[in-house]
N, C-alpha and C positions, 0 to 999 in steps of 0.2 A: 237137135240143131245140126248135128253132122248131115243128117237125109237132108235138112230141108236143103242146104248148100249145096250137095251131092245133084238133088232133082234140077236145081236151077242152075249151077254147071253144066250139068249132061244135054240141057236145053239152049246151052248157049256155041257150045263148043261142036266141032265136025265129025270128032272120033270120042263119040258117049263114052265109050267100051275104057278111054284109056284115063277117064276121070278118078282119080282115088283120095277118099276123103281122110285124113286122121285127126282124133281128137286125143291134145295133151292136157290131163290134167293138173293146174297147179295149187297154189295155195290160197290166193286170191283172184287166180286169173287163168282162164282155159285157152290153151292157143288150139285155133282148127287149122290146120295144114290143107291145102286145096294143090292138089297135083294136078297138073293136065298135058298131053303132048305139047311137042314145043312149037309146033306149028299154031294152038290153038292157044296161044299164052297171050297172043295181042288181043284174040276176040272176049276172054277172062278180065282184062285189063281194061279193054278200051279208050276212044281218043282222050287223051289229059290225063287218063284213069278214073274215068267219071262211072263206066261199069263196076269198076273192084270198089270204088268209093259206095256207089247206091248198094253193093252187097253187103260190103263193113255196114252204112245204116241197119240192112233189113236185120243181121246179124243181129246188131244191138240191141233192136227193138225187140228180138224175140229172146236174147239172153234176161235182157232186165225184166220182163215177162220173172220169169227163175229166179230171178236175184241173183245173178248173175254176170261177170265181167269173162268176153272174151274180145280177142283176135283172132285177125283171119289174117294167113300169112299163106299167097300165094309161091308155088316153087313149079319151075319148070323143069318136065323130066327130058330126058337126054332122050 
């Protein structure tokens, strides 16, 4: 799940190179951290946040795939 976010980041975003993915595991519930420059934080987001929205979907689709519960929690680097 980290790659798949990673590859569809890096395709979305100006500076691939400054995309970094981490995965937290917890108990019930894995958070994925999606870092990207901060110029490229609106094109991650999109208008309404309809982009971060269709990625949280494709996310889910493919955690429950796993049986699995995650989030994906955007953070914009400095």
């Amino acid at each position: 799940m980290k790659e798949f976010i990673a590859e569809i980041a890096k395709r979305l975003v100006d500076n691939p190179d400054e995309v970094d993915v981490s995965f937290i595991e917890g108990k019930s519930t894995a958070i994925i951290e999606l870092r990207v420059a901060k110029e490229d934080v609106g094109k991650v987001i999109g208008k309404s946040g309809r982009t971060a929205n269709a990625l949280r979907v494709l996310l889910s689709a493919v955690a429950s795939r796993h049986g699995q519960k995650v989030v994906l929690e955007i953070i914009e680097d400095k």
